[in-house]
SEDREN-103735 format. One record per residue (C-alpha): residue in one letter; residue number from 1; z, y, x. Coordinates in steps of 0.2 Angstrom, whole numbers, plus 5000, padded with zeros to 4 digits. Layout:
! residues N
<rest: A, nr: NUM, pz: Z, py: Y, px: X>
...
! end
This chain:
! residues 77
<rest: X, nr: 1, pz: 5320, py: 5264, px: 5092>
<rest: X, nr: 2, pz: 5334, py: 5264, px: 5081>
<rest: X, nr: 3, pz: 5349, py: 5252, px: 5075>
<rest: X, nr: 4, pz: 5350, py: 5246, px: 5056>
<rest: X, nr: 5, pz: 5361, py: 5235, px: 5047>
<rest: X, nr: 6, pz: 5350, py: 5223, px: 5035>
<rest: X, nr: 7, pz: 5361, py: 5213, px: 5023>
<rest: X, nr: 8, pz: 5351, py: 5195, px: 5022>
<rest: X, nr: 9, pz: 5356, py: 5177, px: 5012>
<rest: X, nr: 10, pz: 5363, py: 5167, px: 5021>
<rest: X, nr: 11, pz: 5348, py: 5152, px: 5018>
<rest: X, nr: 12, pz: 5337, py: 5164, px: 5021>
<rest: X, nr: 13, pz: 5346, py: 5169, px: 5038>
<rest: X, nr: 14, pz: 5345, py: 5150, px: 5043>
<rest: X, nr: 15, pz: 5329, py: 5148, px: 5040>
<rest: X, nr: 16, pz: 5326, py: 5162, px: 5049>
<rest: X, nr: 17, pz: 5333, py: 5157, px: 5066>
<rest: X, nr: 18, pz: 5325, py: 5140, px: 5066>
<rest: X, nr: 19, pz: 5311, py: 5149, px: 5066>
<rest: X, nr: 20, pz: 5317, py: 5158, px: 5081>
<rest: X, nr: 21, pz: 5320, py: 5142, px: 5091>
<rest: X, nr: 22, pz: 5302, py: 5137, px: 5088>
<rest: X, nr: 23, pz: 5296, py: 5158, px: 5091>
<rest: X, nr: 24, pz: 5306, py: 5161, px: 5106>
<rest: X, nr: 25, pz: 5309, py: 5178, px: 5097>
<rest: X, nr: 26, pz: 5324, py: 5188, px: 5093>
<rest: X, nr: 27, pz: 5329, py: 5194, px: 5077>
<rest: X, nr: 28, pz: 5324, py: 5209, px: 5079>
<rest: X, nr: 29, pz: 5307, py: 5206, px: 5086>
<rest: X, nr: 30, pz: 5305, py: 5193, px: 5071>
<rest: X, nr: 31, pz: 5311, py: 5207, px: 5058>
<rest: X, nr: 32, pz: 5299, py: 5222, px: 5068>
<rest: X, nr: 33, pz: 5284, py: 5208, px: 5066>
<rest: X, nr: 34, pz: 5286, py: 5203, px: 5046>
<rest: X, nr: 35, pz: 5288, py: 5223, px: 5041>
<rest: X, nr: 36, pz: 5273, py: 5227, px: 5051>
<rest: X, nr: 37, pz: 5264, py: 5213, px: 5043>
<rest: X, nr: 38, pz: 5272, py: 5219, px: 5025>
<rest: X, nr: 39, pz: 5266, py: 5236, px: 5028>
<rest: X, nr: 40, pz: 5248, py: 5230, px: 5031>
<rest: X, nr: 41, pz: 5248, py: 5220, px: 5017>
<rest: X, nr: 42, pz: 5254, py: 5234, px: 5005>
<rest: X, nr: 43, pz: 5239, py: 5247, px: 5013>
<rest: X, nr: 44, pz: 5228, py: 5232, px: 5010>
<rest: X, nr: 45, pz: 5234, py: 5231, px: 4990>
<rest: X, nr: 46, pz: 5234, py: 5251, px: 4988>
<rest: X, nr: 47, pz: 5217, py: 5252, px: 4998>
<rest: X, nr: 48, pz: 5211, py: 5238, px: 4984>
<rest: X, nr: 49, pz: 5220, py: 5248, px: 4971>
<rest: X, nr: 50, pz: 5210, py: 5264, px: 4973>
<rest: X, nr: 51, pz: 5194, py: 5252, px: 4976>
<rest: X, nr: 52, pz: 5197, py: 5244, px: 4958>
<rest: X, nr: 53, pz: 5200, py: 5261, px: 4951>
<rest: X, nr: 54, pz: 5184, py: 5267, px: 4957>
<rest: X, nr: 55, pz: 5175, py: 5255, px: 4946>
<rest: X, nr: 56, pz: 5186, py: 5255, px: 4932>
<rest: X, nr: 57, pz: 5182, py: 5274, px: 4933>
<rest: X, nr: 58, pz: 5164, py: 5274, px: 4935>
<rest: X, nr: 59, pz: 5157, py: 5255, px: 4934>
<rest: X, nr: 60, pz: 5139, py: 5248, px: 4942>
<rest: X, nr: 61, pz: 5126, py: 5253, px: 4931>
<rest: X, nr: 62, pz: 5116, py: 5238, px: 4926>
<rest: X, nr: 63, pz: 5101, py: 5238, px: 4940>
<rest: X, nr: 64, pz: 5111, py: 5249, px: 4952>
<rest: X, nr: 65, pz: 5110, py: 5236, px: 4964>
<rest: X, nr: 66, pz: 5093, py: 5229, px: 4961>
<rest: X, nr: 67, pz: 5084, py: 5235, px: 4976>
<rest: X, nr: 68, pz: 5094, py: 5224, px: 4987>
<rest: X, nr: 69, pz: 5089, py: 5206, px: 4977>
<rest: X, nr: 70, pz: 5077, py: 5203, px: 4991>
<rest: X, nr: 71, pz: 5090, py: 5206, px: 5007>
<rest: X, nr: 72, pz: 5101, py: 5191, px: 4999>
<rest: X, nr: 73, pz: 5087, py: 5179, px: 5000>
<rest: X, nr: 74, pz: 5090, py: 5170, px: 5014>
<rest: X, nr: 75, pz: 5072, py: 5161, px: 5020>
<rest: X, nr: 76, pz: 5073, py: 5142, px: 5027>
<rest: X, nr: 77, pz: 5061, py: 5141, px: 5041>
! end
């Protein structure tokens, strides 16, 4: 691992360790934790990204899909 310096508001900074207190983390595991789960989200919005293009590129063809109608119907027995 390796030591950075992370300039943060102050507010921010005290809301931060009150959240501490209640995590039982440190800083450092609180700050590893929120930019793995920034780095997921941001795959997530670029995997959604290239899904959106791919339609915008090429969009369903009316009746593309109508083959599968019958799987969605969902019997009440």
């Amino acid at each position: 691992m390796r030591t950075i310096q992370v300039t943060i508001d102050e507010s921010l900074l005290t809301e931060v360790d009150r959240a501490l207190q209640q995590l039982g983390v440190t800083r450092s595991a609180f700050i590893r934790n929120a930019l793995q789960l920034a780095l997921r989200e941001h795959n997530i919005f670029l995997l959604e990204r290239k899904h959106r293009e791919g339609y915008t590129k090429k969009p369903v063809e009316p009746g593309e899909f109508d083959i599968w109608e019958p799987e969605q119907e969902w019997k009440n027995e």
